[in-house]
C-alpha positions, -999 to 999 in steps of 0.1 A, spaced: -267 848 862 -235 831 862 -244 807 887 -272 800 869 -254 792 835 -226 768 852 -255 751 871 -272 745 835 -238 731 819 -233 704 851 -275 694 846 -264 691 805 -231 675 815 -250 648 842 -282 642 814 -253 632 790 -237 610 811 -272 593 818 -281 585 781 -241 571 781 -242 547 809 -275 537 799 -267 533 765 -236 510 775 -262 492 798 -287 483 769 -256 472 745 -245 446 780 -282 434 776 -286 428 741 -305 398 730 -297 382 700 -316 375 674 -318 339 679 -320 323 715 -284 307 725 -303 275 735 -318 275 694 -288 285 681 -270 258 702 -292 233 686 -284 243 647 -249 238 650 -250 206 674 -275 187 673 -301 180 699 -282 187 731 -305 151 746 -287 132 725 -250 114 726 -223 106 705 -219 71 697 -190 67 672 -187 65 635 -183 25 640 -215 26 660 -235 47 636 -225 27 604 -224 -6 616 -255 -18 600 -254 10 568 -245 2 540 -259 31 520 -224 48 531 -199 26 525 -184 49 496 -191 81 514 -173 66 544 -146 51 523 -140 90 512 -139 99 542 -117 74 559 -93 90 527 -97 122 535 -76 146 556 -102 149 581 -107 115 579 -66 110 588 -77 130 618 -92 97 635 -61 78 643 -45 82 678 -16 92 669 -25 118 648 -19 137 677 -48 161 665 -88 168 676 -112 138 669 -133 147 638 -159 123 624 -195 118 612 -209 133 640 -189 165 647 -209 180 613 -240 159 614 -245 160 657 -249 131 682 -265 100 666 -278 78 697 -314 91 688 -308 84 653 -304 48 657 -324 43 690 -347 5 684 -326 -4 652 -315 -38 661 -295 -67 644 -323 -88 645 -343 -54 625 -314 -47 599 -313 -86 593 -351 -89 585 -351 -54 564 -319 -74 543 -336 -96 537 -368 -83 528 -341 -60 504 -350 -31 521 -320 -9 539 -333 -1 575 -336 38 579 -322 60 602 -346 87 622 -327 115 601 -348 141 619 -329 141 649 -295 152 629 -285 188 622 -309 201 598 -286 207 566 -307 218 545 -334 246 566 -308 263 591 -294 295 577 -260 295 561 -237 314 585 -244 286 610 -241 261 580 -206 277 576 -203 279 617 -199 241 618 -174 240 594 -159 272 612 -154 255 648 -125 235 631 -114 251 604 -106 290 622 -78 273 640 -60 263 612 -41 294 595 -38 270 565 -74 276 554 -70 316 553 -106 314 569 -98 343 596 -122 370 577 -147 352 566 -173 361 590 -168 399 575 -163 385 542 -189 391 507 -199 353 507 -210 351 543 -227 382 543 -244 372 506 -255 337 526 -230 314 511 -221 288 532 -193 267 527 -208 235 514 -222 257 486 -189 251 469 -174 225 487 -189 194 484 -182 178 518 -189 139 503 -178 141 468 -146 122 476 -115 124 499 -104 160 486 -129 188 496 -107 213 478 -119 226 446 -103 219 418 -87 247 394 -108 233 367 -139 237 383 -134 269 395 -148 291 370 -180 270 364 -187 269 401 -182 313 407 -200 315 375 -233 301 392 -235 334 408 -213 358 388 -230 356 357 -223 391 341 -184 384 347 -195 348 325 -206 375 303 -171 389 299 -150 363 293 -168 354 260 -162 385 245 -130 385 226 -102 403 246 -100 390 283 -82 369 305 -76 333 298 -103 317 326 -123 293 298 -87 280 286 -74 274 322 -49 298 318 -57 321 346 -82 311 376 -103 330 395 -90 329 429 -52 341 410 -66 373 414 -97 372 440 -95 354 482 -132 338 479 -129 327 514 -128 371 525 -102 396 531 -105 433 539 -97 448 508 -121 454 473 -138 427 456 -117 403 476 -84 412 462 -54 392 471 -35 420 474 -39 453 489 -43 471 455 -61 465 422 -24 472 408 -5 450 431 -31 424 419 -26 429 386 12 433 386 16 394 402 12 386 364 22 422 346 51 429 368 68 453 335 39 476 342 48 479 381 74 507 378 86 532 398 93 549 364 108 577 361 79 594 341 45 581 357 16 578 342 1 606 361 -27 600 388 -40 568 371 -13 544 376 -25 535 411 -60 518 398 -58 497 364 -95 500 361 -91 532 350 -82 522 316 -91 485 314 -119 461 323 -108 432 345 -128 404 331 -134 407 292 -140 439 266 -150 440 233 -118 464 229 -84 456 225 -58 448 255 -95 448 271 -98 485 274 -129 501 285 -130 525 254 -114 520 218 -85 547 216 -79 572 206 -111 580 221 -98 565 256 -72 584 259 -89 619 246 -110 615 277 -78 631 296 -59 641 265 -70 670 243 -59 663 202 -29 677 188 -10 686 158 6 653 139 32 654 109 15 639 77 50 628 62 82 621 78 102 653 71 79 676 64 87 708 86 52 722 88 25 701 106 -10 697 99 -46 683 115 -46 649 106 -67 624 122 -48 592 142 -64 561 151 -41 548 180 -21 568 202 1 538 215 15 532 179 39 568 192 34 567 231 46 529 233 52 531 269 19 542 276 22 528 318 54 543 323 90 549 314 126 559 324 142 574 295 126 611 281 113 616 250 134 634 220 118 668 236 134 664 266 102 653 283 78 628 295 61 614 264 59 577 270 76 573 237 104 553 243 
């Protein structure tokens, strides 16, 4: 019987090690979900074509002068000298190889189209496919540059909420606008308020944080390009976030603020409330959540204490986040 029960646990032991090994096998011969050879061709081009130069391409276009003038401009653009000393980036590292593009456009063609007033076309179907491919290999092309250079902060954005959402990169930078691709701090809250349109909401309500005046910016406070904490936090911490601006409310104090001081949210909304200092309930009633009422003088000086009904806690408790010195009892009472 013994025999019998170790021979079970080595046939239970050897089936397990069968699923493993086969299991590790499968994950070794995963396809993905798009062929290489496909994928290959939405990030460069048609792989049976060549690259023929900027010059070459817009020699006989003049549709692009401005776009090119940008670009020329441009920090990629300053990218094209020799002695930058840095990787050759032009038309045709976004857009693909353009020898199919222009294949039977002649000078004697572009001179009869001129002067027929027509602009001779290129075959834009052999280019990259801008507008149909999906966006994380829309964002890929910008990616092959752009993860090399710690500048950017772009080294989470494959885990990041835009990429996984199917925002791509040219969905707020607009590659030919003009010769600086950032975003401008004045056009950053109507371009995240395209999507984010309940935290539009909040910043029309009365109390909230100066975005509309261009006081405070979005990215002050959130990494839109991805990071590994919540909501795309700059810092670690919704207080370390918050504390970049309200560094008085950081502490250590001496008398804490009890388990909430770690997570602002607790007592405010981030955005916008109808409430004042943009707290997520009116008080008293905010802080009764926690706080059970208690016995309040009705006149200075009077000895004996009576009900009476208060309307905002913080008027006594001034240093409601915190504090180093004890109250008159001896104890932690936020009050001065």
């Amino acid at each position: 019987m013994e025999q019998f029960l170790k021979w079970r646990k080595w046939l239970a032991a050897g089936i397990i090690g069968v699923f493993f090994v086969a299991g590790c096998a499968a994950l070794k011969d995963a396809k993905p979900l798009i062929p290489i050879k496909e994928y290959e061709k939405l990030i460069a081009g048609r792989l049976d074509a060549d690259y023929i130069g900027t010059d070459a391409c817009l020699a006989a276009c003049h549709a692009h002068d401005q776009r090119r003038t940008d670009f020329d401009l441009s920090t990629m653009g300053a990218q094209l000298s020799r002695e930058s000393g840095m990787p050759i980036v032009n038309c045709e590292s976004c857009h693909g190889p353009g020898s199919l593009a222009i294949d039977g456009i002649t000078p004697e063609r572009v001179q009869a189209d001129a002067r027929a007033g027509k602009v001779t076309p290129c075959n834009y179907k052999t280019f990259i496919d801008m507008k149909n491919i999906p966006a994380q290999a829309k964002s890929l092309i910008c990616l092959k540059c752009h993860t090399a250079n710690a500048t950017f902060n772009l080294h989470n954005w494959n885990a990041g909420v835009h990429n996984i959402a199917d925002i791509s990169c040219s969905d707020c930078h607009d590659i030919h606008a003009g010769h600086n691709l950032k975003v401008r701090h004045k056009d950053l809250a109507v371009m995240c308020e395209k999507c984010h349109q309940e935290v539009k909401a909040a910043f029309a309500l009365p109390n909230r944080h100066p975005v509309p005046e261009g006081k405070v910016f979005c990215t002050d406070c959130h990494d839109p390009h991805g990071n590994t904490t919540e909501k795309s936090l700059r810092k670690d911490t919704v207080k370390a976030t918050c504390t970049q601006c309200h560094a008085e409310k950081e502490g250590p104090f001496v008398y804490e603020h009890a388990d909430i001081s770690d997570d602002c949210r607790t007592c405010h909304v981030p955005h916008g409330s109808v409430n004042r200092h943009m707290l997520v309930m009116r008080d008293p009633y905010l802080c009764l959540q926690c706080h059970p009422t208690h016995d309040v003088a009705l006149s200075m000086g009077t000895p004996e204490k009576k009900q009476a009904y208060y309307t905002r806690c913080a008027d006594c408790h001034s240093q409601i986040h915190g504090t180093d010195l004890p109250s008159p009892s001896g104890k932690g009472r936020f009050l001065r």
